[in-house]
C-alpha positions in Angstrom: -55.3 -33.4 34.9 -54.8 -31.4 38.2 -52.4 -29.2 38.7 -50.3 -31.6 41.2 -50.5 -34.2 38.5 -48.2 -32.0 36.0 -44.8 -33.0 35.9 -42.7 -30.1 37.1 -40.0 -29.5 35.3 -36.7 -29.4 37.1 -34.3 -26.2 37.1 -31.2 -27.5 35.7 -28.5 -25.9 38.3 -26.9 -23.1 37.5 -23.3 -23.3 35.7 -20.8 -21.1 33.8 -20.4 -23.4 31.2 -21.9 -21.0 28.6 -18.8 -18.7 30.2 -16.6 -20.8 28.5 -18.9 -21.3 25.3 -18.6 -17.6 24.9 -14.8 -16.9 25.4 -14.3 -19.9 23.2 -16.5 -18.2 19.9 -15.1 -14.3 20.8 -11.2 -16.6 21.0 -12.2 -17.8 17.7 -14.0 -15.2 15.9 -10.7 -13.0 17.0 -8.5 -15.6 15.3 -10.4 -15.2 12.3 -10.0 -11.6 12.3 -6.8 -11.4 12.9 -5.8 -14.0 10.6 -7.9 -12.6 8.0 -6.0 -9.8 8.1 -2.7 -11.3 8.4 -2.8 -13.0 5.3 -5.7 -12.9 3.1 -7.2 -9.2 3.6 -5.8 -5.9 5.9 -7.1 -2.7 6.1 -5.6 1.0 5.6 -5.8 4.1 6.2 -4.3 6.8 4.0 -2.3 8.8 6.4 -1.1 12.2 3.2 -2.3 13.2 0.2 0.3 11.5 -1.7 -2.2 9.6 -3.8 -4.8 12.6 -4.4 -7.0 12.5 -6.6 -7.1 9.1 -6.3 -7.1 8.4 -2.9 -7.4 11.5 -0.5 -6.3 11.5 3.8 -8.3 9.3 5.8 -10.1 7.1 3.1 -9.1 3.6 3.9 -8.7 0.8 1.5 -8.4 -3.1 1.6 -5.6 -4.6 0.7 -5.0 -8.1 -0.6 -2.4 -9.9 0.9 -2.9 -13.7 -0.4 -3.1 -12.4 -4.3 1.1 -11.2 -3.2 1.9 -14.3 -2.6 0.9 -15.7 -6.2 1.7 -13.0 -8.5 4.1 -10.0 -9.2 2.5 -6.8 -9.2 1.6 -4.8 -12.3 2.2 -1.2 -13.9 -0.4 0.5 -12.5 -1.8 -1.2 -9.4 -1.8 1.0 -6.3 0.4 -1.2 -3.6 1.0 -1.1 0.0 4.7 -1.8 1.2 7.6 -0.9 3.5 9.8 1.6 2.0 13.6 1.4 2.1 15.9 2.6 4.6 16.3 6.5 4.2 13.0 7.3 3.1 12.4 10.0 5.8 15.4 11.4 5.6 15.3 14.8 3.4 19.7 14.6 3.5 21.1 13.1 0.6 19.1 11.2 -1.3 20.1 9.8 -4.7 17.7 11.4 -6.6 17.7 15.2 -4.4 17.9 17.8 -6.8 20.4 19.2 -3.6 22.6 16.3 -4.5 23.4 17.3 -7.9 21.2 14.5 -10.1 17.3 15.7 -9.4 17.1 16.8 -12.8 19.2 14.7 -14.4 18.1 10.7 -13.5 15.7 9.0 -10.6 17.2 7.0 -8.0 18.1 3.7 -9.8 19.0 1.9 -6.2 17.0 1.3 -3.2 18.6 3.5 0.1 20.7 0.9 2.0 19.7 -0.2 5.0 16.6 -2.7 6.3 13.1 -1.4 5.3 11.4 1.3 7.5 8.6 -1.2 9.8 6.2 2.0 8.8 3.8 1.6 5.4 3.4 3.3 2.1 0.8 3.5 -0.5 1.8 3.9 -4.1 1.3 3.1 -7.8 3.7 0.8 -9.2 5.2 2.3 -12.5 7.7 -0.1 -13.4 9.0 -3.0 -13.0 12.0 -5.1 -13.4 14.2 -4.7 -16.1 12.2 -1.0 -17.5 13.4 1.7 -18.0 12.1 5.3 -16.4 12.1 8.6 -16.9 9.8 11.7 -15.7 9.2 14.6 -17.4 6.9 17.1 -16.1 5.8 14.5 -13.3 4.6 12.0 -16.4 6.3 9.0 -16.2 8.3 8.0 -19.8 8.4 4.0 -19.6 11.2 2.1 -21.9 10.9 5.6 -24.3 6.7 5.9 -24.5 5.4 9.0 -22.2 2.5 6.6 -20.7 -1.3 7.9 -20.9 -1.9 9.0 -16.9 -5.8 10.7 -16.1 -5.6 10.1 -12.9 -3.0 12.0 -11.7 -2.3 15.3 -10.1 0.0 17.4 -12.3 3.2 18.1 -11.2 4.8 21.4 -13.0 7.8 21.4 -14.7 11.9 21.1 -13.4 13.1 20.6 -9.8 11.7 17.2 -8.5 9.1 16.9 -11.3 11.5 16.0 -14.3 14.2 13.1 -14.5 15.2 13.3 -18.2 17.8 10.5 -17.9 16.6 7.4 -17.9 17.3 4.3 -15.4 16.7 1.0 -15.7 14.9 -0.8 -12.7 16.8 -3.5 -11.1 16.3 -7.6 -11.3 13.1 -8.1 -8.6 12.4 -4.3 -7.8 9.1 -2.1 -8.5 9.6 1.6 -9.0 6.6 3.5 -7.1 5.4 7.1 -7.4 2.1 9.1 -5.9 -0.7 10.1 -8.3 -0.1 13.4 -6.8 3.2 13.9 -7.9 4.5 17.2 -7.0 3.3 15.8 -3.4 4.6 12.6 -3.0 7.9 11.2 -2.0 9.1 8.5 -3.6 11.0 6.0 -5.6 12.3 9.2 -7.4 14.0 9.8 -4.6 14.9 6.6 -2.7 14.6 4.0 -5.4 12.8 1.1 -6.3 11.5 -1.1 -4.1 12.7 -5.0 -3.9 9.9 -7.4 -4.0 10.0 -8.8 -0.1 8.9 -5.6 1.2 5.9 -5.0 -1.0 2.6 -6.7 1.1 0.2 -6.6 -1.4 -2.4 -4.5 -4.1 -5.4 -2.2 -2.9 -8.4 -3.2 -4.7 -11.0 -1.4 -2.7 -11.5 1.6 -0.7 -14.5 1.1 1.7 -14.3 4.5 4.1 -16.5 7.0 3.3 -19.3 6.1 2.3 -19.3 7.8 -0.8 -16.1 6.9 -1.9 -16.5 3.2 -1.8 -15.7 1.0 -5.0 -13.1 -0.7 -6.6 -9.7 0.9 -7.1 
């Protein structure tokens, strides 16, 4: 067969159909991201060292956002969630030893006021219904000092002992840091109510050699 006798294949014109192909999978593959994120699995960063040893600043954990909408948490899963109103504010809290009670009971009530929009990470120590005290930054649930490795010691007096106890309120998680002469807290502006926690960390996957299951 000559050369002339070959069928010559004809250039299809050129189009920007495979424009659209492209925005349409980066549209979708976005979606997907972002939807993964909005309600089956977020990201974090640890932005203090409220958490150390456990978790120290600028590790970044996954957090499971589906699993909060099927379950209550549990004493001793590390949470994210938006604390109460107040929880910046160093002037009169409920539990400031300034404000007479630091010593003598946590805060058994939540700051009034809407949730801050910001985020917190840390470990839920009781839950509705318990009863808490601290002694010596270890936390004494319904009367039984609870067995804690991973924490951070806290010293003894000012905001590291709450010999009275409280009982947490109906739907409400009491949170502390593991580091607990570092970390500001439900001791000081209560438990928090169920709608603003957004779910459990089960994984920390930044750096490298800190990756693993929480």
């Amino acid at each position: 067969m000559t050369t002339s006798a070959k069928k010559k294949r004809k250039r299809e014109p050129w189009s920007g159909a495979w424009f659209l192909e492209l925005a349409v999978i980066i549209a979708v593959a976005l979606g997907l991201a972002l939807g993964i994120q909005a309600f089956i699995v977020k990201p974090y960063r640890i932005p203090s060292p409220s958490m150390v040893p456990t978790l120290e600043v600028g590790q970044r954990v996954l957090v499971n956002r589906i699993g909060n909408n099927f379950g209550d948490p549990s004493v001793g899963d590390i949470v994210v969630f938006h604390p109460p109103a107040g929880a910046r504010d160093n002037m009169d809290k409920c539990g400031d030893p300034e404000a007479g009670r630091g010593t003598e009971r946590p805060c058994d009530r939540p700051l009034e006021g809407p949730a801050l929009k910001e985020t917190y990470i840390k470990r839920v120590v009781a839950g509705p219904g318990d009863t808490i005290a601290i002694e010596n930054g270890h936390v004494i649930l319904n009367g039984k000092r609870q067995d804690e490795p991973y924490i951070n010691e806290c010293g003894v007096g000012g905001d590291c002992t709450f010999m009275e106890p409280i009982t947490v309120p109906a739907g409400h998680w009491f949170m502390m840091g593991d580091n607990r002469g570092e970390s500001d807290d439900s001791r000081f502006w209560g438990p928090v109510p169920r709608d603003e926690i957004i779910g459990g960390a089960f994984a920390t996957y930044w750096p490298p050699d800190r990756i693993g299951l929480l």
